[in-house]
C-alpha positions in Angstrom: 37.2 40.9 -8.1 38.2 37.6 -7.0 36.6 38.1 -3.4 33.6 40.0 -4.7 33.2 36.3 -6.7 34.2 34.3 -3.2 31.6 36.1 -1.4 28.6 35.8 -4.0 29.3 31.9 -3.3 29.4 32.4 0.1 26.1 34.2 0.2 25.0 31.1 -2.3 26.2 28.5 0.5 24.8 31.0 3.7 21.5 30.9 2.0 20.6 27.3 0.7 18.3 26.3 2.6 16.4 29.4 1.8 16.2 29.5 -1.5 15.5 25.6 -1.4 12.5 26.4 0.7 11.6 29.0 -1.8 12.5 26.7 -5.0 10.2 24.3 -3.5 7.2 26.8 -2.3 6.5 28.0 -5.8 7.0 24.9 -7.4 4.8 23.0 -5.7 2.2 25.8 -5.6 2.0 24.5 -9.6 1.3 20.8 -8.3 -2.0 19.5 -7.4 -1.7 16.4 -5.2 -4.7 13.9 -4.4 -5.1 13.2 -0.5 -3.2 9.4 -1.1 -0.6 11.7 -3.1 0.1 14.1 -0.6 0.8 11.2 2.1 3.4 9.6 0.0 5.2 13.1 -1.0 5.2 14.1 2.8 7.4 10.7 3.7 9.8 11.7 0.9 9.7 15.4 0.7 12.7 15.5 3.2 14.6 14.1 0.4 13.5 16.3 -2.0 14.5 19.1 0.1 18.1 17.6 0.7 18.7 17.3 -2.9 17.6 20.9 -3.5 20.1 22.3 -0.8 22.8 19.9 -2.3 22.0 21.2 -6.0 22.2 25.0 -4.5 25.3 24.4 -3.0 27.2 23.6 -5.6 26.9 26.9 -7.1 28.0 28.7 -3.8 31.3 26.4 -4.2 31.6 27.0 -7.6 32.2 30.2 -7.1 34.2 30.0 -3.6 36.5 27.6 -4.7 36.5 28.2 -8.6 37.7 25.0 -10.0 35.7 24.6 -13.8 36.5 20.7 -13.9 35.8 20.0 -10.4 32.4 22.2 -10.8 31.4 20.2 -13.6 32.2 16.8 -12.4 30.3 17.5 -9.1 27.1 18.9 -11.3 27.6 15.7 -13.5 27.8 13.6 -10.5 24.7 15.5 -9.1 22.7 15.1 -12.2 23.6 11.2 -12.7 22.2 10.2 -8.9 19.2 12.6 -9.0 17.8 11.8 -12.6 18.4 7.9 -11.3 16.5 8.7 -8.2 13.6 10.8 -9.7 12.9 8.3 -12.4 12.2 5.5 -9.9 10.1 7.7 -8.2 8.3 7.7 -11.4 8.5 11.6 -11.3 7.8 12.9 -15.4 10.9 14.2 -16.8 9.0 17.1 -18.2 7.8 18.0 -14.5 11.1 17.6 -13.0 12.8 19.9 -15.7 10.3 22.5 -14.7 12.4 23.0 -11.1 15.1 24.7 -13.6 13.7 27.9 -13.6 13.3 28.8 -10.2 17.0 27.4 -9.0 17.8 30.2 -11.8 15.3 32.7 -10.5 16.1 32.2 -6.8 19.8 32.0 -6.7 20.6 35.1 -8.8 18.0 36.9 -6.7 20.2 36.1 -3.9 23.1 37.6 -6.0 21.6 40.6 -7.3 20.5 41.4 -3.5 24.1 41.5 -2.8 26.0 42.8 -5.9 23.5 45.9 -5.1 24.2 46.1 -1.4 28.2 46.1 -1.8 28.6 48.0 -5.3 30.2 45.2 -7.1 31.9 45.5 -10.7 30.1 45.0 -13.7 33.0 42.3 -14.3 32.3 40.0 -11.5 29.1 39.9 -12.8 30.2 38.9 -16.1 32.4 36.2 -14.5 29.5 35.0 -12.4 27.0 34.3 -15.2 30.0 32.9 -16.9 30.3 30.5 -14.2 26.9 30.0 -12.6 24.5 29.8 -16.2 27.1 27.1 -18.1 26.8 24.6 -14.7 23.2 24.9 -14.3 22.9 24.1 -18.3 24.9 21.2 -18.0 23.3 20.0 -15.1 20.0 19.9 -17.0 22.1 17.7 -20.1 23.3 15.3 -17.3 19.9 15.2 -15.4 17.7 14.5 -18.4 20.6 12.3 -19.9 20.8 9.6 -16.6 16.8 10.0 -16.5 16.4 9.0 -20.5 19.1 6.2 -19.9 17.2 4.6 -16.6 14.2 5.0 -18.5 15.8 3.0 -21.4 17.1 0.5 -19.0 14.0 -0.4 -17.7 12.5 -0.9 -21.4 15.2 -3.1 -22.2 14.6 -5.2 -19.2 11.0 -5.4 -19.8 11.6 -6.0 -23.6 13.5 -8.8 -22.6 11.4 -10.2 -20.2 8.2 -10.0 -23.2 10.7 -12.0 -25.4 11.2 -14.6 -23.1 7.6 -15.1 -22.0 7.1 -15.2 -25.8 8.7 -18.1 -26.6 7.2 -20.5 -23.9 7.8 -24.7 -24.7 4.6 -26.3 -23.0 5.1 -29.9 -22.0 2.4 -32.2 -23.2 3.2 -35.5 -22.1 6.5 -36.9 -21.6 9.1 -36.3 -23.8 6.6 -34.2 -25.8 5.9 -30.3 -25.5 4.5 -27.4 -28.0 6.1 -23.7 -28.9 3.1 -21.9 -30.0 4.8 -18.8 -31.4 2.4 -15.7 -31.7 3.2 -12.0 -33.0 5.7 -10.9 -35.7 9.8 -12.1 -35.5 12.0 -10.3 -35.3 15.3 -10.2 -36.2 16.1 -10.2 -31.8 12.8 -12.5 -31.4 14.9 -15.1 -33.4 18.0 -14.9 -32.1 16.2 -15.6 -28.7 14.1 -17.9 -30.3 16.6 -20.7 -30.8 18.8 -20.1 -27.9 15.0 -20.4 -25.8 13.9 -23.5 -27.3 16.8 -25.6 -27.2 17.6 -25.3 -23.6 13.7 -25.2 -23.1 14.3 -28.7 -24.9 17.4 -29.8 -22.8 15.2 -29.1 -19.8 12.6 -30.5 -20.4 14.6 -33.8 -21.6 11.9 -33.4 -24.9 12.3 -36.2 -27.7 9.6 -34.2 -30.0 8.6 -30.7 -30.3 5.8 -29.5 -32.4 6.3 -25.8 -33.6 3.0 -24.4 -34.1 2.8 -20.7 -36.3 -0.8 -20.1 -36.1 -0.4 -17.3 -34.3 2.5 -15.7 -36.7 0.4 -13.6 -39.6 3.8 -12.3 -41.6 6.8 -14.7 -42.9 9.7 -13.8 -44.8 13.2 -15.5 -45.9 14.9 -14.3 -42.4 11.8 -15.5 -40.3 11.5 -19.3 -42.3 15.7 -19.7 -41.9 15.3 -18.8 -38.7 12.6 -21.8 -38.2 14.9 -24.0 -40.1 18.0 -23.4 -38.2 15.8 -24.2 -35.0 14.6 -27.5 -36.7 18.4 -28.5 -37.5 19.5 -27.5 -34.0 16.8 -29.4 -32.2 17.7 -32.6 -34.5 21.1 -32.5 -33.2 20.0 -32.6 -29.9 18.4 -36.1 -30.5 14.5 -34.0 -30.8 12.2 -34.5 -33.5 10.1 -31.5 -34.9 6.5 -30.8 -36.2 5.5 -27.9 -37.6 1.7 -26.8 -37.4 -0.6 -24.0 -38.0 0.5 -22.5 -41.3 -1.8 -20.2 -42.1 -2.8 -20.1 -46.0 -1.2 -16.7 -46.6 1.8 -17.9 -44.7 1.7 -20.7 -47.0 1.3 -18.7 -50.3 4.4 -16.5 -48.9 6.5 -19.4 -48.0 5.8 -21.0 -52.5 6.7 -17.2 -53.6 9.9 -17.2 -52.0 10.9 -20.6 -53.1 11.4 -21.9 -50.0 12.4 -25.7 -49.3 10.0 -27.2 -47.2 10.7 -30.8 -48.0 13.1 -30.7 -45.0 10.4 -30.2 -42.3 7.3 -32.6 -40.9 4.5 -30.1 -41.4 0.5 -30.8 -39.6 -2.8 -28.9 -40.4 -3.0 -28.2 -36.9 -1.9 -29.6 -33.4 -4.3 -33.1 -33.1 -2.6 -34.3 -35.7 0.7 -33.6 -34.9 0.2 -35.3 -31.7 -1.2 -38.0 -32.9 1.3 -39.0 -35.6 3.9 -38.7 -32.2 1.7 -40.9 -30.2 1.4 -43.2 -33.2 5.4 -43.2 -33.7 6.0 -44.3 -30.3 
C-alpha cells in the first residue's frame, strides 16, 4: 500500500504543471477582465501560475514523503505567504477561495486516472483522502486566516493614520495655535488625544492653546475628563488653555452630569478667545 500511496504523489508531482494549467483554464473562464485588466494580470499571471504548481506540489509530497507535521507546516507556510500576497494584490477573498474546488477537482482526477489504471486497494484510497482532503482544508483556514489578518493590518494602520490627522494643533501666531476637535471620542481618540496635543505643543513651543469642540455633537463623563486631563497636562507644560465652541446641548449635557467647569477658561467661539490671548499679552 505504501508504494501504491508513493506513486499517487508521484503522479501528483509528474503532473503539476498540468493540472495548474487546467486549475487556471476553468477558473479564469469564470472571470471577465476589462482590456486595462487583462494587461496588468498578463505581467503577473506567471506568478499566479508558480504559486499554483507550488500549492499542487505539496500534495504529491505529502503523499511521497508522508510526514503529517511537515505536510501541515509546509501548507501553513504556503497559505501565510499566498493570502499575504493575494491581499496586496487586492484580489477579493471570496474570489480567491473559489480556486478550492478545482485544486480538489483536478488533483483527484489525476488520482482516480491512476488508481483505475493500476488496480489499487480500496485502502490506499482511504489513506489518500485521509491525507490529501485534511491539507487542502487546512490550507483554506491558513489562507483566509493570513488574508483576514493583512486585511486587519491595513485597517489598523489607516485607523491610526485618521486618528492622528484628527487631532491636528494649527499655529495661529506665535506661541498660539487651535485643536479644533470634530467627530465623536472615543475611548482610543482620547488616549491619542493627549499624547497628540502635548507634543503638538512641545513642537510648536505654544504658550496658549484654544480647544475648540464645535465640531464634537456628543459628551459624556469619559469624554469631559478626558478634556480636563489635557487642560492639566498642558498647564504643566507652562501652556495656557481656552476652550471654545460648546454647543448648547453639549452644554446642557455637561450641567446634567455635574461636571466642574470652574477649572477651565471657556469662549463662545474662537474671536474671542483670541482676543482675550492677544489682550493678555
Amino acid at each position: 500500500m505504501k508504494k501504491e500511496i508513493e506513486l499517487l504523489g508521484e503522479i501528483i508531482l509528474n503532473r503539476k504543471h498540468e493540472i495548474a494549467e487546467q486549475v487556471h483554464s476553468d477558473r479564469m473562464a469564470e472571470v471577465v477582465l476589462t482590456e486595462q485588466e487583462r494587461r496588468e494580470f498578463e505581467l503577473i499571471e506567471p506568478k499566479i501560475m508558480e504559486l499554483r504548481a507550488s500549492f499542487i506540489t505539496l500534495f504529491g509530497e505529502a503523499l511521497v514523503d508522508f510526514h503529517r507535521e511537515e505536510s501541515i507546516e509546509k501548507i501553513a507556510r504556503w497559505g501565510r505567504e499566498t493570502g499575504e500576497y493575494l491581499f496586496q494584490l487586492g484580489a477579493p477573498l471570496d474570489e480567491a477561495l473559489k480556486d478550492t474546488s478545482f485544486y480538489r477537482e483536478y488533483i483527484w482526477r489525476a488520482i482516480k486516472e491512476e488508481v483505475i489504471k493500476k488496480n489499487m486497494s480500496t485502502s490506499t484510497i482511504f489513506v489518500v483522502i485521509d491525507t490529501l482532503d485534511p491539507l487542502l482544508d487546512h490550507a483554506v483556514y491558513c489562507f483566509s486566516l493570513n488574508y483576514v489578518q493583512s486585511y486587519q493590518k491595513v485597517l489598523e494602520q489607516a485607523k491610526s493614520a485618521f486618528l492622528e490627522l484628527s487631532i491636528p494643533v494649527v499655529p495661529l501666531t506665535q506661541g498660539t495655535g487651535v485643536l479644533p476637535l470634530i467627530g465623536n471620542i472615543d475611548t482610543e481618540r482620547a488616549k491619542l488625544l493627549m499624547e497628540e496635543t502635548m507634543n503638538q505643543a512641545i513642537k510648536l513651543n505654544l504658550q496658549n492653546l484654544i480647544i475648540d469642540v464645535s465640531g464634537v455633537m456628543f459628551v459624556d463623563s469619559m469624554v469631559a475628563d478626558q478634556l480636563f486631563k489635557v487642560v492639566e497636562g498642558l498647564s504643566l507644560l507652562g501652556v495656557k488653555t481656552v476652550m471654545t465652541g460648546i454647543r448648547p446641548e453639549v452644554a446642557q449635557t455637561m450641567v446634567a452630569l455635574g461636571l466642574n467647569m470652574h477649572k477651565l477658561n471657556i469662549k463662545g467661539n474662537l474671536h474671542q478667545a483670541f482676543n482675550e490671548i492677544q489682550m493678555h499679552r
